[in-house]
C-alpha positions in Angstrom: -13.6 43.8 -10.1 -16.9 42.0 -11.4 -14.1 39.2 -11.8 -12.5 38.6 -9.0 -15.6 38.7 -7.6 -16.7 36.3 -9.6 -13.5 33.9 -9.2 -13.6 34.5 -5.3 -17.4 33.1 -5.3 -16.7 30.0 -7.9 -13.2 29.1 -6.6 -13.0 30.3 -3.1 -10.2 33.0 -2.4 -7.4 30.4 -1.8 -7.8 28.1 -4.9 -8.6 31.7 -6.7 -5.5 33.5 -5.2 -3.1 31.0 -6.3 -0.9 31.2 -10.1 -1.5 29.1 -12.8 -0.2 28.8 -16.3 -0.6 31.3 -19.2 -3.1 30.2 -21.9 -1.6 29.3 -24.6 -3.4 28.7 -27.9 -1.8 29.1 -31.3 -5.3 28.1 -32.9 -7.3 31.3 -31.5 -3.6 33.7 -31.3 -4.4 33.6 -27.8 -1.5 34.1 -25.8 -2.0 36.3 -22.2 1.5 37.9 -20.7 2.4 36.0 -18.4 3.0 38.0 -14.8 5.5 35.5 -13.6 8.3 33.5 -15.6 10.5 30.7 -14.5 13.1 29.1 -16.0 14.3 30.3 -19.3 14.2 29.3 -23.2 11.9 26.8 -24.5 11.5 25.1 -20.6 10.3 28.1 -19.1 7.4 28.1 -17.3 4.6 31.3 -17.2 2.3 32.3 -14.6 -0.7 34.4 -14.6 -2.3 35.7 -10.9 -5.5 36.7 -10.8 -6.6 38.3 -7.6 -2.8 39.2 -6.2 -0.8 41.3 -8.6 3.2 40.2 -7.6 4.3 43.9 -7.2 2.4 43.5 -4.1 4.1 40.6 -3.1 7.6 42.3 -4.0 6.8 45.0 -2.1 5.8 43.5 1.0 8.8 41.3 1.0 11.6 41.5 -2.0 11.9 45.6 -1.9 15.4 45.2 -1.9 15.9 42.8 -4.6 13.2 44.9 -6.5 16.0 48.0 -5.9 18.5 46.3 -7.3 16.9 45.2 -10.3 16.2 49.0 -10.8 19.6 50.0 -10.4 20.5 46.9 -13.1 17.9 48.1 -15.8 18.8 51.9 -15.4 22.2 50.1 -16.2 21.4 47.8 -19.4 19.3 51.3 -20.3 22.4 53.4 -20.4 24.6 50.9 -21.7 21.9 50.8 -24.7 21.8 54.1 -25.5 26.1 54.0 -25.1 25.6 51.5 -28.3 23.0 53.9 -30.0 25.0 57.1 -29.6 27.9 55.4 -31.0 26.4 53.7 -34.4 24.8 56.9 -34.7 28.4 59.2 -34.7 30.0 56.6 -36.8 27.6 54.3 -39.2 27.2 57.0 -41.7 28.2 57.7 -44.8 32.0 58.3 -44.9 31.9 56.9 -40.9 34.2 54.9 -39.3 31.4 51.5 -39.0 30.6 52.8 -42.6 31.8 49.5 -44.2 30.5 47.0 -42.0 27.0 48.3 -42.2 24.9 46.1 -44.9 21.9 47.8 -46.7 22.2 50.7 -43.8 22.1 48.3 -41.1 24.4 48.0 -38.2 24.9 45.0 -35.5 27.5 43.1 -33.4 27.6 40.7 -36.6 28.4 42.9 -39.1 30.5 44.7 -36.8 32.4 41.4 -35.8 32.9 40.0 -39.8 33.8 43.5 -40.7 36.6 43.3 -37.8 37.9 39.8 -39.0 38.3 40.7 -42.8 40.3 43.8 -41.9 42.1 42.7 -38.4 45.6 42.8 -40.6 46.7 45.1 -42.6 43.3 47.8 -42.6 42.9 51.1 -41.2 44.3 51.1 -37.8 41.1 53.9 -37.2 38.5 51.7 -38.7 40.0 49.0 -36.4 39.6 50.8 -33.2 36.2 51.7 -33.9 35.3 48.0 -34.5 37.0 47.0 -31.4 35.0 49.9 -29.2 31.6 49.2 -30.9 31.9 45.8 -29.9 33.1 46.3 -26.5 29.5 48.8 -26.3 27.3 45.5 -27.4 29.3 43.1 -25.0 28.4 45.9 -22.0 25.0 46.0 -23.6 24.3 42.0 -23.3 26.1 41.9 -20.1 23.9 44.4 -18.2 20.7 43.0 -20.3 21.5 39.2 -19.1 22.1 40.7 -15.9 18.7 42.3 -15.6 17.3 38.6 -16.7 19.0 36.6 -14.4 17.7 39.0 -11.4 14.1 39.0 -12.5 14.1 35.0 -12.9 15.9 35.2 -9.4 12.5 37.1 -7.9 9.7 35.5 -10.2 10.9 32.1 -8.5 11.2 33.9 -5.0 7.9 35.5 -5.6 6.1 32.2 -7.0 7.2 30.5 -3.9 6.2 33.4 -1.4 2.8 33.3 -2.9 2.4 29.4 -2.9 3.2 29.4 0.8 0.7 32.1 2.2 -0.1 30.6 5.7 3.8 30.5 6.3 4.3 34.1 8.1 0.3 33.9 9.9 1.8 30.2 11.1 5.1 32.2 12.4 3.4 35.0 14.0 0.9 32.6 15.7 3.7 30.6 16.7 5.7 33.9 18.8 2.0 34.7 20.2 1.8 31.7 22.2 5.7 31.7 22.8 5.6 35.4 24.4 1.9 34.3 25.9 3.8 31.1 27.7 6.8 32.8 28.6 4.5 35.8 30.4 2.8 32.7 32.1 5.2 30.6 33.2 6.3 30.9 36.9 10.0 31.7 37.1 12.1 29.5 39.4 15.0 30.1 41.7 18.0 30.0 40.6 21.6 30.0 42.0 23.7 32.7 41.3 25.7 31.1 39.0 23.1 29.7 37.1 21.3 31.3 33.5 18.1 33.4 34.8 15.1 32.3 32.8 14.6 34.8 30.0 10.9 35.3 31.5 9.6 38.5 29.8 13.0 39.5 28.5 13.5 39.7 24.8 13.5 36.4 22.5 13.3 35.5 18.7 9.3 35.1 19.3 9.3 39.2 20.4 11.4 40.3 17.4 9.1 38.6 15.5 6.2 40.2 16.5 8.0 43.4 16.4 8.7 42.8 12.9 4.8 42.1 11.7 3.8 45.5 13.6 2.7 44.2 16.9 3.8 44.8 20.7 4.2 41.4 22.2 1.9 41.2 25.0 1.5 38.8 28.4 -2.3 37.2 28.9 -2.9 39.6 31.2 -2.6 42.3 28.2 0.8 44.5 29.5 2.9 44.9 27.3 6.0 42.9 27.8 8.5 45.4 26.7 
């Protein structure tokens, strides 16, 4: 607390709220986990925030993305243990993976030379055992590349949601003096025929009131529901 309060006073909160890069130093070991990451490999960029942790941001805005990449983790997480339940059954002594395992270690390497040297002519058994275990690690890199792609997906959206703060206040403002100068306005006569002026009918401004939690209101304070 102590230091927020202390980058709130020395930066102001704007400059303070906003990301910035990870230290990095290999002279000290310093190295802070980064809260946001875009881009992958050696051109990925890391972000630390601050004052506003991003689950706040993700739950204010990207809940449903956040859902999903819940329902793609509990995935990867099941496909993992798929792979560990398997090498456990059948990478023992006597076991079906027992040959492809080197100094009592199992992995899709071992698994896939062990496959080529005996593809013809080896134990049709041993062969379909390969051929599942690897089918478990493909499913296993799938769902985990799958549960990357989606969090790179909402650290970008996220990054950009927070560098863009006054966006929603600006849109909100915006549908107040919409709904404020449709409540105003006189409304004209019209033939018959014609389109009536929408007046204090719903619009786009209203829903987006409705949406931030307010009742769109005329000047003279009814409500214009």
């Amino acid at each position: 607390m102590h230091d927020d309060v202390f980058l709130v006073m020395n930066d102001g909160w704007l400059n303070a709220a906003k990301p910035r890069k990870t230290i990095e130093d290999k002279d000290r070991k310093l190295s802070e986990t980064p809260d946001l990451v875009v881009g992958s490999g050696r051109s990925a960029t890391k972000y630390k925030m601050d004052l506003i942790p991003p689950s706040l941001i993700v739950a204010r805005y990207f809940a449903a993305e956040q859902a999903t990449i819940d329902d793609l983790t509990a995935a990867a997480e099941e496909a993992t243990r798929a792979v560990e339940e398997y090498v456990e059954e059948h990478a023992v002594e006597d076991g079906l993976l027992a040959d492809a395992m080197d100094d009592d270690k199992i992995s899709k390497a071992l698994i896939a030379a062990r496959l080529k040297a005996i593809k013809t002519g080896g134990d049709p058994d041993e062969i379909k055992a390969l051929q599942y275990a690897t089918k478990l690690y493909n499913a296993e890199a799938a769902a985990k590349k799958a549960v990357k792609d989606a969090q790179a997906d909402l650290d970008l959206a996220t990054l950009k949601k927070i560098r863009r703060p006054d966006r929603g206040r600006r849109k909100v403002a915006r549908a107040r003096r919409q709904v404020a100068g449709d409540c105003r306005a006189p409304r004209r006569r019209r033939s018959p025929s014609a389109h009536a002026r929408p007046g204090c009918t719903d619009s786009a401004a209203r829903r987006t009131l409705r949406r931030d939690g307010e009742r769109p209101r005329c000047r003279t304070g009814e409500s214009s529901d």
